[in-house]
C-alpha positions in Angstrom: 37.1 37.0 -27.1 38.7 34.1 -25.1 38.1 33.5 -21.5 41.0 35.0 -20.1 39.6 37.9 -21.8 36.5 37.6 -19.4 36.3 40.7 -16.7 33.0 41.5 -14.5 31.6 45.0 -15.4 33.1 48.0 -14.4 31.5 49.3 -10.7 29.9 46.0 -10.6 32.4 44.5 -8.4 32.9 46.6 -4.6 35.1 45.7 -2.0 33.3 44.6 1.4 32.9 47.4 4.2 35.8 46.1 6.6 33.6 47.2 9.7 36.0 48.3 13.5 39.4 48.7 11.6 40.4 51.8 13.6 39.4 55.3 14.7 40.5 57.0 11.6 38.5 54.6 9.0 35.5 56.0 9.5 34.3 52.8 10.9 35.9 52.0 13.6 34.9 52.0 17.5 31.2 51.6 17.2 31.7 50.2 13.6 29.1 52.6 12.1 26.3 51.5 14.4 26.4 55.0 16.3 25.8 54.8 20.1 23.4 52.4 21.9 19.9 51.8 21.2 18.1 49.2 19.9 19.8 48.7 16.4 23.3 48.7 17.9 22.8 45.6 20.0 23.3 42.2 18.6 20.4 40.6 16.6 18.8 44.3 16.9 16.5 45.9 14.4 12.7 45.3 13.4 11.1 42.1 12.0 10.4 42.7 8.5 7.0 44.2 7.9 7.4 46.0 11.0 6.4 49.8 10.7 7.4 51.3 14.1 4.0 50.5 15.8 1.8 51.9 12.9 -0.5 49.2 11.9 1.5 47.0 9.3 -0.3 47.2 5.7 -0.8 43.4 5.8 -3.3 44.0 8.8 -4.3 47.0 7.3 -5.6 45.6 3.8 -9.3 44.3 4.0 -9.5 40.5 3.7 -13.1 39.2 3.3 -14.0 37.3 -0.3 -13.8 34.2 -1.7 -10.4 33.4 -4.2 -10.3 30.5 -5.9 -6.5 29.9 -6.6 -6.4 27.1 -3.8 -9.1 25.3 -5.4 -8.6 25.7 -9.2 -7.7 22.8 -11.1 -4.6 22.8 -12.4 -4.5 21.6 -15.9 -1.1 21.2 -18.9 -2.7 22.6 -21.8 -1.9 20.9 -25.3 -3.1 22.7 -28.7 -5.0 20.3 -31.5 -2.6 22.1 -34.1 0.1 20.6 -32.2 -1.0 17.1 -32.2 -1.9 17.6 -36.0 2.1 18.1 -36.3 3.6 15.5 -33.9 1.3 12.3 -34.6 0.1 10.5 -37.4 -3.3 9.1 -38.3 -5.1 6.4 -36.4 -2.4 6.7 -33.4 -3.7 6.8 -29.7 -2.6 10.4 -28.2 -2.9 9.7 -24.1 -0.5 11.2 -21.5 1.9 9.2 -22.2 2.5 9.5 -26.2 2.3 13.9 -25.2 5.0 13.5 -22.9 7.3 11.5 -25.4 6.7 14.2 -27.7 7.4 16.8 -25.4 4.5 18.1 -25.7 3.9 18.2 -21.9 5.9 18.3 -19.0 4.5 16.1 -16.0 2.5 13.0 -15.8 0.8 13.5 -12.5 -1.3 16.5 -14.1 -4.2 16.1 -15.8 -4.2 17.6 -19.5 -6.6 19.6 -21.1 -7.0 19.4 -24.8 -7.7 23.3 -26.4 -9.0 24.0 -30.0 -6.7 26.1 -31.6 -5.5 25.0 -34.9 -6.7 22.8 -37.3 -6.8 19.1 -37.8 -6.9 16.7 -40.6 -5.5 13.6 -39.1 -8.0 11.5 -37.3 -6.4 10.5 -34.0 -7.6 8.5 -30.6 -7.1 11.3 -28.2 -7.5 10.5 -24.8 -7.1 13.6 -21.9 -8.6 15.1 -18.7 -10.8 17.4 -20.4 -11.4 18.9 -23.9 -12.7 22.2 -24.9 -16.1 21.9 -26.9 -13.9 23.9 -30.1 -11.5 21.1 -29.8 -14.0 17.7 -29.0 -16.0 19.0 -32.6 -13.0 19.2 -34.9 -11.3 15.9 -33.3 -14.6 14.7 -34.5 -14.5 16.3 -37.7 -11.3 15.1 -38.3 -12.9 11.6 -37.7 -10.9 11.0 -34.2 -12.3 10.0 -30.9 -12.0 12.2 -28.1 -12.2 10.3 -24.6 -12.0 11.9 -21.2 -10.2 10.0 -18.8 
């Protein structure tokens, strides 16, 4: 297949309704808008949401409680089985080193190191927070894990 070859799939591709062409195109004259009323007037029709004076389900869902999602911290989440493959022994692992090896995406949140895996280097990890799982085999391992 080259690129001239290339064609959009077949009925994906319509042809724009050419609106007030014409009594006999079937939209002509009032240009399939019908006659007067509210939707046939410029910038007519309802807001969105709107349902013709019933009470909108937005105002009609029940909206007492407490959520949490504005407050939750937001943490990058790095695996200790991962650092056991990207770093060597005795090297400091901070926000920094993750980020060089990809391992997270942004420096301006904090990082959370989680247990899963295994270890058998013993590295200097430094993060926001650790899970207890990972904190005791970084330890194991001989390593040092300091919240920052």
């Amino acid at each position: 297949m080259n690129l001239h070859d290339l064609r959009p799939a077949l009925g994906s591709k319509r042809r724009a309704k050419r609106l007030g062409q014409g009594l006999g195109s079937g939209t002509g004259k009032t240009s399939g808008k019908g006659h007067k009323g509210h939707k046939a007037r410029t910038g007519g029709g309802v807001r969105p949401g709107f349902e013709g004076g019933q009470m909108p389900l937005t105002r009609r869902t029940p909206k007492r409680g407490f959520n949490n999602a504005r407050f939750a911290k937001v943490f990058q989440v790095v695996n200790i089985e991962s650092l056991d493959k990207k770093f060597e022994a005795g090297q400091e692992v901070n926000a920094e080193a993750l980020k060089k090896a990809r391992l997270i995406e942004s420096l301006n949140l904090p990082v959370k190191v989680l247990g899963k895996g295994e270890i058998n280097k013993s590295l200097n990890v430094k993060a926001a927070a650790f899970s207890k799982g990972a904190e005791e085999k970084i330890k194991a391992a001989g390593g040092t894990a300091e919240v920052i």
